[in-house]
C-alpha positions as CSV (number, residue, x, y, z in Angstrom):
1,X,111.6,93.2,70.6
2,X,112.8,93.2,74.3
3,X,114.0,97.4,73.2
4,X,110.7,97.9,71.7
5,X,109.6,97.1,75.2
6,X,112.0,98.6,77.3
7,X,111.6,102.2,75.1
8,X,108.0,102.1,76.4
9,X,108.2,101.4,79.2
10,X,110.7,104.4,79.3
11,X,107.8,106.5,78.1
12,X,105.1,105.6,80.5
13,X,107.7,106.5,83.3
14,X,108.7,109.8,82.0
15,X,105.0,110.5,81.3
16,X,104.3,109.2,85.4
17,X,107.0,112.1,86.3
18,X,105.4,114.7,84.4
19,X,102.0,113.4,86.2
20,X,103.5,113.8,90.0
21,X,105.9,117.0,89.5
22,X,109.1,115.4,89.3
23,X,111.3,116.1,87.3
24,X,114.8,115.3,86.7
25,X,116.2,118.1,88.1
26,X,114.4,116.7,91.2
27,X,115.9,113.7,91.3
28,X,118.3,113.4,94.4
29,X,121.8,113.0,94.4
30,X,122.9,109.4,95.4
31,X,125.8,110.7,97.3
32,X,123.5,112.7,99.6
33,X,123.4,111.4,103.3
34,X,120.8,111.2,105.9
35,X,122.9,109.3,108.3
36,X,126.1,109.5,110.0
37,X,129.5,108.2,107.9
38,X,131.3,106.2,110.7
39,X,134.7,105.4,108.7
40,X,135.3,107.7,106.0
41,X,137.7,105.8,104.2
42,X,135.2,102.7,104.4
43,X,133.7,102.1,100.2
44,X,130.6,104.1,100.4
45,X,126.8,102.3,99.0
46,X,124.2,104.6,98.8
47,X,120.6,103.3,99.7
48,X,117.2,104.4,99.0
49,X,114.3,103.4,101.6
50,X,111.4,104.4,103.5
51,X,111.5,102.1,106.3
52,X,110.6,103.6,109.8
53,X,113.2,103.7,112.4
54,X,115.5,103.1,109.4
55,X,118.3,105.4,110.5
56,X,118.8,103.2,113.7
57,X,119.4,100.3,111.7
58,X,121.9,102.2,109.2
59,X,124.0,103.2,112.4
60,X,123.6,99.9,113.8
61,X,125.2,98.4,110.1
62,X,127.9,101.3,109.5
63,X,129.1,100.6,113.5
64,X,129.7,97.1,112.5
65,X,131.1,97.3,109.2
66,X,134.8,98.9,108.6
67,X,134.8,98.4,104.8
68,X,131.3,99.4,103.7
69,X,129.4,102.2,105.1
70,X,125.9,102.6,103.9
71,X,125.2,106.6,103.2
72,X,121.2,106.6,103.0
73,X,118.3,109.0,101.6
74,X,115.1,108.7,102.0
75,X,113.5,109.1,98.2
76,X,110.1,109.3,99.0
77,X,107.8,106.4,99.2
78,X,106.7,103.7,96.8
79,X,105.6,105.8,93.6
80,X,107.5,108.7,94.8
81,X,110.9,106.5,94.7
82,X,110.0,105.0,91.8
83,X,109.0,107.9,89.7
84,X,112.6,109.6,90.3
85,X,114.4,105.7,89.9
86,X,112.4,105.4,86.5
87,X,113.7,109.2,85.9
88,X,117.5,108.0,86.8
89,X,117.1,105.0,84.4
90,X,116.0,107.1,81.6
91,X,119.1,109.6,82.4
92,X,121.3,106.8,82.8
93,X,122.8,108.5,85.8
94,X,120.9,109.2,89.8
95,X,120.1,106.3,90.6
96,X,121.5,104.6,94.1
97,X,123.2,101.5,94.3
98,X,121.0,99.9,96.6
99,X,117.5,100.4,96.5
100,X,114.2,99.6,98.4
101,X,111.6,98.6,96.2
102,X,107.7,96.6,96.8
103,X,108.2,93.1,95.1
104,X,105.2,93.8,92.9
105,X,107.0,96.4,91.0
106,X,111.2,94.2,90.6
107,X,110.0,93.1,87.0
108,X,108.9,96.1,85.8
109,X,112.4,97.1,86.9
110,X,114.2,94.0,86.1
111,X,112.5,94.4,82.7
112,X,114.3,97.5,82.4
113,X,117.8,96.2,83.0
114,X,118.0,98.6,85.9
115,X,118.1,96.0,88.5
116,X,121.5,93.3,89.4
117,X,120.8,89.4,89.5
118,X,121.8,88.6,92.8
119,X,122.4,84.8,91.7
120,X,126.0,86.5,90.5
121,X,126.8,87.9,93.5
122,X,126.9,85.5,96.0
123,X,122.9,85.2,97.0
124,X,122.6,81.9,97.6
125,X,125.2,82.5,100.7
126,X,121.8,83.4,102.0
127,X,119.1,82.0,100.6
128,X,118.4,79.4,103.3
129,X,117.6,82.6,105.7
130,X,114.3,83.0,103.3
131,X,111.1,80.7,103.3
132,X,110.0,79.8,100.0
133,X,106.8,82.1,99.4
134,X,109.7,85.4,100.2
135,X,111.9,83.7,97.2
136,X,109.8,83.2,94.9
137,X,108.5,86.8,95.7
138,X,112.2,88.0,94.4
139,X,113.0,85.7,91.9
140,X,112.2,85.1,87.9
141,X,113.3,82.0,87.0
142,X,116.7,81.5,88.1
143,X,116.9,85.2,89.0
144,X,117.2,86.8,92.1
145,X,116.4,90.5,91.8
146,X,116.2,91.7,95.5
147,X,117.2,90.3,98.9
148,X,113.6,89.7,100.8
149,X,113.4,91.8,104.1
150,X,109.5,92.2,105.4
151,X,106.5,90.5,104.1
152,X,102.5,91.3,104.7
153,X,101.3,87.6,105.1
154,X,97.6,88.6,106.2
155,X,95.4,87.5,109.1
156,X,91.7,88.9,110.6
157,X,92.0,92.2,113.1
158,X,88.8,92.3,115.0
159,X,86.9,94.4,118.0
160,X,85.9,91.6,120.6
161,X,84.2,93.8,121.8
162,X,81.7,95.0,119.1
163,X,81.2,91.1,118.4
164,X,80.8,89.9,121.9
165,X,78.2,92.7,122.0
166,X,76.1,91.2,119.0
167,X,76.9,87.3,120.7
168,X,79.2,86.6,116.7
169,X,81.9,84.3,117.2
170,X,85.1,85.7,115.4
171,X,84.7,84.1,111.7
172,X,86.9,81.2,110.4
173,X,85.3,81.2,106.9
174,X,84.3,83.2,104.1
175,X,80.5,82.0,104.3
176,X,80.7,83.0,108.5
177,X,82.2,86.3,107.6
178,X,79.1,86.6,105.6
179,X,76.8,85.3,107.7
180,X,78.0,87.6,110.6
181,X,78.1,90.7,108.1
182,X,74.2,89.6,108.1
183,X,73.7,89.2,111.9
184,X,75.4,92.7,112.4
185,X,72.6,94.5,109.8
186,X,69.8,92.9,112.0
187,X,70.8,93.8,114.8
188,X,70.8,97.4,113.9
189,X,74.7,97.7,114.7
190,X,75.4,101.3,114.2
191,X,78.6,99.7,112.1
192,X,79.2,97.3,109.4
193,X,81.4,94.0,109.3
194,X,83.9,95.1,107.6
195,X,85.1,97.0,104.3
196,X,85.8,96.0,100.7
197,X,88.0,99.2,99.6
198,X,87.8,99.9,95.9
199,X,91.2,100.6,95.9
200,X,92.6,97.8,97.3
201,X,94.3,96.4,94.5
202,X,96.8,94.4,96.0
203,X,94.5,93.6,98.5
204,X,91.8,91.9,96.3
205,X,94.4,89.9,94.5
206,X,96.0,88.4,97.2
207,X,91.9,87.4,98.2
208,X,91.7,86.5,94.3
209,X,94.9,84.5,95.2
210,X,93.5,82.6,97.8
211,X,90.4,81.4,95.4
212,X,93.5,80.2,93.1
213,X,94.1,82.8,91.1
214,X,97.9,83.1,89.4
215,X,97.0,86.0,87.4
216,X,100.6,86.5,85.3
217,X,102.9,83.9,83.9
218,X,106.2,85.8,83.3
219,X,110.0,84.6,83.7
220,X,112.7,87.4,83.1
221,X,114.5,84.9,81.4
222,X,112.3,85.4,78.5
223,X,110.9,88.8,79.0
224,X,108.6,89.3,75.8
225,X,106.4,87.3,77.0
226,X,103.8,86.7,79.1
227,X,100.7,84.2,80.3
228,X,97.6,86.4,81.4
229,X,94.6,85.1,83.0
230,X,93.0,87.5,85.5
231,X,89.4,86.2,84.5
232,X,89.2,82.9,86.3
233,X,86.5,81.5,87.9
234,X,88.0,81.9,91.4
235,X,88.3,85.7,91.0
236,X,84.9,86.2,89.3
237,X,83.7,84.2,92.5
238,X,85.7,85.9,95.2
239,X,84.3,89.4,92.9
240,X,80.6,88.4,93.0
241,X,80.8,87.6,97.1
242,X,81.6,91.3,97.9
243,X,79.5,92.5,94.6
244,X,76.7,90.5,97.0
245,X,77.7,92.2,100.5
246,X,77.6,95.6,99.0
247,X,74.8,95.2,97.2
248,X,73.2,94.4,100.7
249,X,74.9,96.7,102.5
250,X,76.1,94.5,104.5
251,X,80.2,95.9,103.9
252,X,81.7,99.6,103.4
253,X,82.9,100.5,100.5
254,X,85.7,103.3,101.2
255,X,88.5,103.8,99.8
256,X,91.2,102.9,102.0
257,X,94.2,104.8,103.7
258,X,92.1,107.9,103.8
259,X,91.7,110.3,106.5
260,X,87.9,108.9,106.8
261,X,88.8,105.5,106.4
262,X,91.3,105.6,109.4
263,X,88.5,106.9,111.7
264,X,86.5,104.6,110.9
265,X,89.0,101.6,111.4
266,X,89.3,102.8,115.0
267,X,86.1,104.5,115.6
268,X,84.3,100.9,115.9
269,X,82.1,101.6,111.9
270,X,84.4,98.6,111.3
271,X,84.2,95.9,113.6
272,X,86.6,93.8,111.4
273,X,89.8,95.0,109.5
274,X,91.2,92.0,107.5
275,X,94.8,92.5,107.1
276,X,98.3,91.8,106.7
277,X,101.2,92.0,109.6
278,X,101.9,95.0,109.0
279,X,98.1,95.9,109.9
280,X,99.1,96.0,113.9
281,X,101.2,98.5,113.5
282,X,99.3,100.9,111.0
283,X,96.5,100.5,113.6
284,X,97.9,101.6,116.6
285,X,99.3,104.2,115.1
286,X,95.7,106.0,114.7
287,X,94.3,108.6,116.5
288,X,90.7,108.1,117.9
289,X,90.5,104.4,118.9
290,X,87.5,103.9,120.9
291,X,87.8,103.9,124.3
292,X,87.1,100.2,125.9
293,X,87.9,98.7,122.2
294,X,89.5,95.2,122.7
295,X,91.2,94.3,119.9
296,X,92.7,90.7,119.0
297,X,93.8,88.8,115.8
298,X,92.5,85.5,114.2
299,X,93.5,83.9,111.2
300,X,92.4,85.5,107.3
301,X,88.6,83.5,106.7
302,X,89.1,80.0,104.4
303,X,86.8,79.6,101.4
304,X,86.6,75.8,102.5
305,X,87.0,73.2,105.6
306,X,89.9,71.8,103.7
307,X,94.3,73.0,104.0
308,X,94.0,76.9,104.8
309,X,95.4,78.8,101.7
310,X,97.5,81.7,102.8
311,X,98.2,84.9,101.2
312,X,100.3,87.9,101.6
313,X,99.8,91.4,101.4
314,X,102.8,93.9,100.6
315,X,106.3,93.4,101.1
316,X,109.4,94.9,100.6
317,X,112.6,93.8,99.4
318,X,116.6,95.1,98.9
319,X,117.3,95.5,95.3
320,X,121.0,96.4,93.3
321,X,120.9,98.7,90.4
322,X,122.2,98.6,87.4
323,X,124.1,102.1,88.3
324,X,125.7,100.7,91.5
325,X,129.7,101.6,91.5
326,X,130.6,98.6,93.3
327,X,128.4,95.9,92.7
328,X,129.9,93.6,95.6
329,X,129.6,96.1,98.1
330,X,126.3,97.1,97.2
331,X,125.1,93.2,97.2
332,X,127.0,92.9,100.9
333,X,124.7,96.1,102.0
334,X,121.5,94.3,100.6
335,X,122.5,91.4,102.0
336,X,123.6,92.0,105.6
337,X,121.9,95.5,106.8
338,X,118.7,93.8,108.0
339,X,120.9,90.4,108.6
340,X,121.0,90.6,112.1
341,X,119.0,89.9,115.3
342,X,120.0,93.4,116.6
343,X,118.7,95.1,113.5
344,X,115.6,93.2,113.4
345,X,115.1,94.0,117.0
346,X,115.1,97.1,116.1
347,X,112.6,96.7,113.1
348,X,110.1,95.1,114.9
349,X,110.2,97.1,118.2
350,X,110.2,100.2,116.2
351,X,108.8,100.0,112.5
352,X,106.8,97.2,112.9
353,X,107.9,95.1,110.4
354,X,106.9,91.8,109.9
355,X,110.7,90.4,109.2
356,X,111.1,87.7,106.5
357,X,114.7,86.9,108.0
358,X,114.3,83.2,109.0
359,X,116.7,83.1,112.0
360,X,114.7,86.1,113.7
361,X,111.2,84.7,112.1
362,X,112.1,81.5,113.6
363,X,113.5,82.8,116.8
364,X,111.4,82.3,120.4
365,X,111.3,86.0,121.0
366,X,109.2,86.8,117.9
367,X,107.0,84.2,118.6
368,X,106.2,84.7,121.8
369,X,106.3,88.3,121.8
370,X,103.1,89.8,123.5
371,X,101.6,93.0,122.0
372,X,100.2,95.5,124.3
373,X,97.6,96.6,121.4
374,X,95.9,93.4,121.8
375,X,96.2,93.0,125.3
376,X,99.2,90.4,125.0
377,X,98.1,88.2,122.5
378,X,101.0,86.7,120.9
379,X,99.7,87.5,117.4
380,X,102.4,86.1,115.4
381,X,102.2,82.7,117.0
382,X,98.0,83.1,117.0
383,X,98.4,84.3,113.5
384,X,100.7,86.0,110.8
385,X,103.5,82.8,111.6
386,X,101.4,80.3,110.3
387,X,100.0,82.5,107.6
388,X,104.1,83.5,106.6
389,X,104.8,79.5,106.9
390,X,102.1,78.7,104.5
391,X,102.4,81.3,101.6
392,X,103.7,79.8,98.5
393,X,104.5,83.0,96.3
394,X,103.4,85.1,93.5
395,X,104.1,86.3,90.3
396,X,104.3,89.4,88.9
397,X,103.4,91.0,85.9
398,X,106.5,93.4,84.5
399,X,103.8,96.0,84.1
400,X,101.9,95.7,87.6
401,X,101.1,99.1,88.8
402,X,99.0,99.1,85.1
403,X,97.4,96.5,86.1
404,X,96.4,97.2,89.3
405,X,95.2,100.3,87.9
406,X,92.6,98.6,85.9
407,X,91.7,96.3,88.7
408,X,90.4,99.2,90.2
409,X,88.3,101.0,87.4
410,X,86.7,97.6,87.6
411,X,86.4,97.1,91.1
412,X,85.2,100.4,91.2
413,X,82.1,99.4,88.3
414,X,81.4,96.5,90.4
415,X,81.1,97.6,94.1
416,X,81.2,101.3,94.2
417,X,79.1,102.4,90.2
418,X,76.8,98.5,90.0
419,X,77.5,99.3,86.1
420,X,79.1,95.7,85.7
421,X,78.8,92.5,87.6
422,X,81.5,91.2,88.8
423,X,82.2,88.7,85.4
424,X,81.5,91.2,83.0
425,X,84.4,93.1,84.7
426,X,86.9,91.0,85.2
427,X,86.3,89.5,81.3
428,X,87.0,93.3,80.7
429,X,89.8,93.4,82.6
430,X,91.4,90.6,80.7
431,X,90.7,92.1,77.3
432,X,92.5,95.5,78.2
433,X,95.5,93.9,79.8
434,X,96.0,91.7,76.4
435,X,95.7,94.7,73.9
436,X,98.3,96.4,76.6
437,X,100.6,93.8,76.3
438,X,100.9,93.4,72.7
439,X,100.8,97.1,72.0
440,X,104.4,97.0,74.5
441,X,105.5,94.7,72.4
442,X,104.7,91.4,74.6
443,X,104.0,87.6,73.0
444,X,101.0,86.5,75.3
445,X,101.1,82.8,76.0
């Protein structure tokens, strides 16, 4: 059953290459470096990863390491790595041994037997550096299929200015945020509250998540099957609010990441951007921001007066293939190149990461480090800390990027077409994920 499975998965990945233009002639070599080899004679890893500044933290590892040197590429990012990984599977050759990877998409790698359990190679050496919501982020079952390295718990960025302008008081729940969506209309605010992108599938399950939602039930451990309940009542209610505030016109609905949607996150059309850590640093890195805005951070709205529910956005992990000629050395690299405070200085100060690394996560200097952006709020203490202290998780599906795919045709019926309310959608969504499944060959629970 499991090769049933695996062979389709195989399939949909060739079938994703032949969608972007890559094929496996384009696949890179994993020998080919980016970076400076600082012993020679060292055993070589070769590493996959998009992270900004990434080449100062390589030189900052293969200064410090006389054994191992780390020879990196750059891939491409997310689906671009991905579609020329899933290429390298199917070859059975290409691949790097260490790779950078979102921890959405480790089980429908894992599931794939492309990926190492790091529980055999000397993870829980390390484990302690990681709060529980990064683990379980990793891990199926008692596997551990990538070392955690930044994380996207998410928090409230917000113009003080636009609401000080209107007399709203930043919100602290759900019912507020609507309430001062409201406000803002009558006012005749040239702007809206906020936006509720379409495409924000990971997005709108981490909200989903923070209603209660634990959409998948899957442990790699037994991987032909899986739980599937994406039609709870928490997601059909967190769906209907922002059904509601589009319908009134009281949110945006663009698509996000575009060129029109950055203008308007700095432009003041949206007076709140709710996001994750690593929200700080995509915003300052836009062109256009008003002049005069005043920008601070407040913790991600509650749905009720009782414990806060955090969620997290995005995050990125260090993964071992399957193809890795030295397993060990390739599980030191994942371990240890984003295992010190210099390297995470580095990170921080220059790729605006949101580190997951306890001892720097932990440390006074990220706390109480003042950001210029927000006129030296200390936004991790005011916000993302305790959001990163309080996340418990998530699980996966092994066939995610699917499934966020249909999120979106639905989210897209419900806020952006009004052919479905925001029930009937996510009742649909639930009855194409289940006929998925089974026809990949998947038990559902």
């Amino acid at each position: 059953m499991k090769s049933k499975i695996i062979a389709g998965f195989g399939v949909a990945a060739v079938a994703a290459a032949a969608l972007t233009g890559c094929a496996a002639s384009d696949t890179p070599a994993a020998e080919s470096c980016t970076n400076e080899i600082v012993n020679p004679d060292a055993t070589s890893v070769s590493v996959w990863a998009w992270y900004p500044a990434f080449e100062q933290v390589v030189d900052l590892f293969n200064e410090t390491h006389d054994d191992v040197q780390i020879c990196w590429t750059n891939a491409g990012q997310g689906n671009d790595e991905y579609t020329k990984f899933s290429t390298a599977i199917e070859s059975g050759s290409g691949a790097p041994d260490v790779i950078m990877l979102e921890s959405e998409v480790l089980s429908s790698f894992s599931i794939r037997d492309a990926l190492v359990d790091l529980a055999d190679y000397g993870f829980d050496e390390v484990a302690g550096n990681y709060t529980e919501g990064a683990l379980k982020d990793v891990s199926s079952g008692d596997a551990v299929y990538a070392v955690p390295v930044d994380g996207g718990p998410m928090g409230m960025l917000y113009r003080q200015d636009i609401l000080d302008e209107y007399g709203i008081a930043p919100p602290t729940t759900w019912e507020e945020f609507a309430d001062a969506a409201q406000q803002l209309k009558d006012a005749g605010a040239p702007g809206v509250l906020a936006n509720f992108p379409p495409n924000g599938r990971a997005f709108t399950q981490a909200l989903f998540a923070q209603a209660g939602s634990v959409p998948f039930e899957y442990d790699s451990a037994n991987p032909t099957e899986i739980g599937i309940d994406v039609n709870d009542q928490g997601s059909k209610d967190v769906l209907a609010y922002w059904e509601d505030l589009s319908a009134k016109g009281l949110v945006a609905v663009d698509e996000a990441f575009t060129a029109d949607y950055n203008t308007k996150l700095v432009d003041g059309t949206y007076a709140i951007y709710v996001a994750a850590a690593w929200g700080p640093g995509y915003l300052q890195g836009l062109e256009g921001t008003d002049e005069g805005a005043v920008w601070r951070a407040a913790p991600i709205p509650q749905w009720a007066d009782a414990e806060p529910v955090q969620v997290n956005w995005g995050g990125s992990a260090f993964a071992v293939t399957s193809q890795a000629k030295d397993k060990d050395a390739a599980a030191l690299v994942a371990k240890e190149v984003f295992g010190t405070e210099e390297a995470w200085k580095i990170g921080i100060e220059e790729a605006a990461l949101f580190p997951l690394w306890k001892p720097i996560l932990e440390s006074d200097y990220f706390r109480d480090l003042e950001y210029p952006f927000f006129d030296g709020q200390q936004i991790n203490k005011d916000v993302f800390l305790p959001a990163a202290a309080g996340y418990q998780g998530f699980t996966f599906s092994p066939f995610q990027n699917y499934a966020y795919d249909q999120l979106q045709v639905e989210l897209t019926a419900v806020v952006v077409d009004g052919s479905k309310d925001a029930s009937t959608a996510l009742d649909d969504l639930q009855t194409s994920l289940e006929k998925y499944a089974t026809e990949q060959g998947f038990e559902l629970k």
